[in-house]
C-alpha positions in Angstrom: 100.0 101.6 119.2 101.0 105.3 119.2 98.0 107.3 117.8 99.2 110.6 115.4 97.4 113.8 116.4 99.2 115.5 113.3 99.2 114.3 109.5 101.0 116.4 106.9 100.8 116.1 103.2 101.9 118.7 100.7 100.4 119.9 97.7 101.9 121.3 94.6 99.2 124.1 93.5 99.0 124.2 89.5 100.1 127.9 88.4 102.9 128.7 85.9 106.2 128.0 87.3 107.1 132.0 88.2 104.1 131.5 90.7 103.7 128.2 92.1 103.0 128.0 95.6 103.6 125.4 97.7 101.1 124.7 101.2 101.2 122.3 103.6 97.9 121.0 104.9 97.7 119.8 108.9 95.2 117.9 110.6 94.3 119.2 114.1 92.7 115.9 115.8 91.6 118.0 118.6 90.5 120.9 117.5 88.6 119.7 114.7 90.4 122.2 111.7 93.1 121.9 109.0 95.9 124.4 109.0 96.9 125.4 106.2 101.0 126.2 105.8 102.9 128.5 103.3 105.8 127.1 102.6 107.4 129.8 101.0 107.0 131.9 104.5 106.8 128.9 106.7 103.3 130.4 108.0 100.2 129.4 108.6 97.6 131.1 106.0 94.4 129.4 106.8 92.7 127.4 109.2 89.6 125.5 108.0 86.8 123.9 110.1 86.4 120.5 109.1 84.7 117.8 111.2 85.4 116.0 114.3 88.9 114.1 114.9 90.2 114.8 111.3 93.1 112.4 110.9 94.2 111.3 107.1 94.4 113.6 105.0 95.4 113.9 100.6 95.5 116.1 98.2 94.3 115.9 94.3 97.2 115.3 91.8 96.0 118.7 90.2 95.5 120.5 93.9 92.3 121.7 93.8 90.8 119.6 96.4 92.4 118.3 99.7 90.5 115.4 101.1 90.0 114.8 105.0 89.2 111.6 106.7 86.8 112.6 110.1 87.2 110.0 112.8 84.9 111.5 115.4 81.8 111.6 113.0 82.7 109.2 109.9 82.8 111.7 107.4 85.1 113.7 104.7 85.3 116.8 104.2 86.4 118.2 100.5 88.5 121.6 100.6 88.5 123.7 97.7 92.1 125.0 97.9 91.7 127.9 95.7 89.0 129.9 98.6 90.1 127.4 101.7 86.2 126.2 102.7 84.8 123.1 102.7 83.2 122.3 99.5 81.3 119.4 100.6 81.0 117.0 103.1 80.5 113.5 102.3 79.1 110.6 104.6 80.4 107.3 105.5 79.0 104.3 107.5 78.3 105.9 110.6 81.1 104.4 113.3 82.8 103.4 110.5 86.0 105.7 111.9 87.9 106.7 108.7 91.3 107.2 109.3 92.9 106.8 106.2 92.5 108.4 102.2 94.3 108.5 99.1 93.6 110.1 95.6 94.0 108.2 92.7 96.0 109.9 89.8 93.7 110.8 87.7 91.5 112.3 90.9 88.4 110.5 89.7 88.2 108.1 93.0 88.9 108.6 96.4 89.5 105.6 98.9 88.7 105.7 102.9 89.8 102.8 104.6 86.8 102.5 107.8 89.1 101.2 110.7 86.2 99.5 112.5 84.4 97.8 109.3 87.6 96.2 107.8 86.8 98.5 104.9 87.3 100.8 102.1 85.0 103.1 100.8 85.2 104.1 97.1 84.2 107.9 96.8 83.5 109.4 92.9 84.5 112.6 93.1 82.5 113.6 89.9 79.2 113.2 92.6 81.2 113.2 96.1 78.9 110.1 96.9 80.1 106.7 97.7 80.1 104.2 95.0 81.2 100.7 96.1 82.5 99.1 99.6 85.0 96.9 99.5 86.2 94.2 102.5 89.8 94.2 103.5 90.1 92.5 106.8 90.5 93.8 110.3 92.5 97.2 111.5 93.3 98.7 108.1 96.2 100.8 108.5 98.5 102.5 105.6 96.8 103.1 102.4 98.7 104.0 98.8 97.1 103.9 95.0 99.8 102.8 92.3 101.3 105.5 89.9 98.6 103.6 86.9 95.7 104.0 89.5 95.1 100.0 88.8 96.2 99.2 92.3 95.7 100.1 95.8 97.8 99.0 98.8 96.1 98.4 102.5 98.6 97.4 105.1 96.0 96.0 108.2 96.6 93.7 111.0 95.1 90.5 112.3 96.1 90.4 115.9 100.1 90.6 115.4 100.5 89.2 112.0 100.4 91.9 109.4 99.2 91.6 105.4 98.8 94.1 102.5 95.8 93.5 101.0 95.9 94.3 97.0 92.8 95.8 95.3 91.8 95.8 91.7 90.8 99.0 91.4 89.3 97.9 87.8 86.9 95.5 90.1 87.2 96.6 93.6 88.3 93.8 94.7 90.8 92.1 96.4 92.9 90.4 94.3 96.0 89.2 96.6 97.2 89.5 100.1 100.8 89.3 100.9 102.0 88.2 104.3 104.5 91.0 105.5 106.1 91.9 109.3 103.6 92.4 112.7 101.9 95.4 112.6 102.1 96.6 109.0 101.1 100.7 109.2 103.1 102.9 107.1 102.9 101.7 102.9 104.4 103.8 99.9 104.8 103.0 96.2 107.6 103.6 93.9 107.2 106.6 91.0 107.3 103.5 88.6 104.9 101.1 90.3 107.7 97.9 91.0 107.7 98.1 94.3 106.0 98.8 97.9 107.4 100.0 100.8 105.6 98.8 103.9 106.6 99.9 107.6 106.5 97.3 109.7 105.4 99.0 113.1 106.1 96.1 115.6 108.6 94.1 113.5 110.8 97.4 113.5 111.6 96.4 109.4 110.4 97.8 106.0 108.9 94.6 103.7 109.6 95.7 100.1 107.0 93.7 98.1 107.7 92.9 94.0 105.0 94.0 92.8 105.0 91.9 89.5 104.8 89.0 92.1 102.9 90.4 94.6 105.6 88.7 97.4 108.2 90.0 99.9 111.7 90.5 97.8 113.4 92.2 100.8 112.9 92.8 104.5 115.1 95.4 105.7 116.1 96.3 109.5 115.1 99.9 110.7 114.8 101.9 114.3 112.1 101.2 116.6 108.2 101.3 115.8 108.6 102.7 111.9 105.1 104.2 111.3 104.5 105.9 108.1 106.0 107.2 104.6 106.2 109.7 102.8 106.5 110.7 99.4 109.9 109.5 97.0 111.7 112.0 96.2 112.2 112.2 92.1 114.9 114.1 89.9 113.1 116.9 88.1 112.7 116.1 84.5 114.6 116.9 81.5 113.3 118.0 78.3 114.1 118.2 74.6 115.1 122.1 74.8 117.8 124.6 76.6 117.2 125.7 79.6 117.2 129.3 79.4 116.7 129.9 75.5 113.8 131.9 74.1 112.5 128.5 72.0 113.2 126.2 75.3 109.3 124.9 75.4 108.5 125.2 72.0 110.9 122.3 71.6 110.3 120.3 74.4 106.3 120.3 73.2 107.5 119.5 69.9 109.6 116.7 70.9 107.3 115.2 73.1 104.6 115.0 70.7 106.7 113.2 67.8 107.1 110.5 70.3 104.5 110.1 72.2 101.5 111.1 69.4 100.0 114.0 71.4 100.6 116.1 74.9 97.7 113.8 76.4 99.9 110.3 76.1 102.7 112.2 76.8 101.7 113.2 79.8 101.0 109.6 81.0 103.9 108.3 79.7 105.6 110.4 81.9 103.0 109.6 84.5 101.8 113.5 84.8 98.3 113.2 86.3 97.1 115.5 83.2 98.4 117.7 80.7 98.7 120.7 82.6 101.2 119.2 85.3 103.2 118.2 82.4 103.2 121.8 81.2 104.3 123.4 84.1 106.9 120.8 84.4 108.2 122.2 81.0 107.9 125.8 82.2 109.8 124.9 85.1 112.5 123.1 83.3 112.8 126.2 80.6 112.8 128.6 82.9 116.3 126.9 84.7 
């Protein structure tokens, strides 16, 4: 199997809308660093020592942090986006080789799948320690946490046959496994949590798994060796006011909060990963 010297994931920095910035954040396997892109100037800004054979990579819903799996030395490495350093480094099982991470969506858990273990590792980012292990089964692959946080998504590989294995993130614990094609890598969720994508590697098909049912609903043909996914692409939101006019976000605010209750269940309603997000959403809206 093809092994990627390069991940990419992109990370919406929190500012008001006139400001927002957009960087892209780039494992170098070899050379042991994350660039850092601008998007705005295609350029890179940064490039931050991290430790040895960095590989997954993920970003905080709120963009503060950006969280790197280390191969080479079974380790990640937290980055504080605002000054570009490594704010801490937290140990794993040594030769576990993490390859893998995912944030959940409201950033209090991080999850490392450990290639050689059969594992994830369950990080609290309030303490950057390690809080539980949990067993998956052999070659972990593709990692995603549902929109809710309640779920996580491993795609791993017993010889040729392939399975998603379905954590209770409530328990951490596996609560299903679903049979999908040979060599499952690549797995994505859907903004509203009904469905998972899962790239099929050797099968050269996509499984699309019901997630009410936890079983295949579709298996749909693709090119040759599909690997990994990236992230859906949503229509931006639409709020109570006009675009453009002076009162635009007063309204929106206003509207939201008669039905919802408050800004806090609104912004979960409309799966915002806090209050903020949902803000700046609104400022970007009103702003046209």
């Amino acid at each position: 199997m093809k092994k990627l010297a390069l991940t990419l994931m992109l990370a919406c920095l929190l500012a008001p809308a006139s400001s927002r910035a957009q960087n892209a954040y780039i494992t170098n396997a070899s050379s042991a660093t994350v660039s850092v892109i601008d998007t705005t100037m295609d350029a890179v800004i940064a490039t931050i020592p991290v430790g040895l054979a960095p590989e997954g990579v993920a970003v905080s819903p709120d963009g503060r942090k950006v969280y790197v799996a280390n191969v080479g030395v079974s380790t990640v490495s937290v980055i504080d986006t605002a000054t570009n350093t490594v704010s801490a480094t937290i140990p794993l099982s040594l030769f576990s080789s993490p390859t893998g991470v995912a944030v959940s969506p409201d950033a209090s858990k991080v999850y490392v799948k450990n290639s050689v273990f059969g594992t994830v590792s369950v990080i609290d980012t309030a303490t950057n320690t390690v809080s539980a292990t949990i067993p998956i089964a052999r070659n972990p692959n593709g990692m995603a946490v549902s929109p809710d946080g309640s779920k996580v998504y491993v795609t791993n590989s017993v010889s040729i046959n392939g399975a998603v294995s379905v954590i209770d993130t409530a328990t951490n614990t596996v609560s299903a496994t679903i049979p999908v094609g040979n060599v499952p890598v690549g797995v994505a969720v859907s903004p509203d949590g009904s469905k998972v994508y899962v790239a099929n590697s050797s099968s050269n098909t996509v499984s699309v798994i019901n997630t009410a049912t936890n079983t295949v609903s579709a298996t749909i043909p693709v090119g040759s060796e599909p690997f990994a996914f990236g992230i859906f692409i949503q229509p931006a939101p639409r709020f109570a006011g006009v675009a453009g006019s002076s009162n635009c976000h007063g309204t929106s605010v206003s509207a939201l909060a008669t039905k919802f209750g408050d800004l806090d269940a609104a912004a979960a309603a409309l799966r915002f990963s806090n209050v903020q997000g949902l803000q700046d959403a609104i400022r970007a809206f009103c702003e046209g």
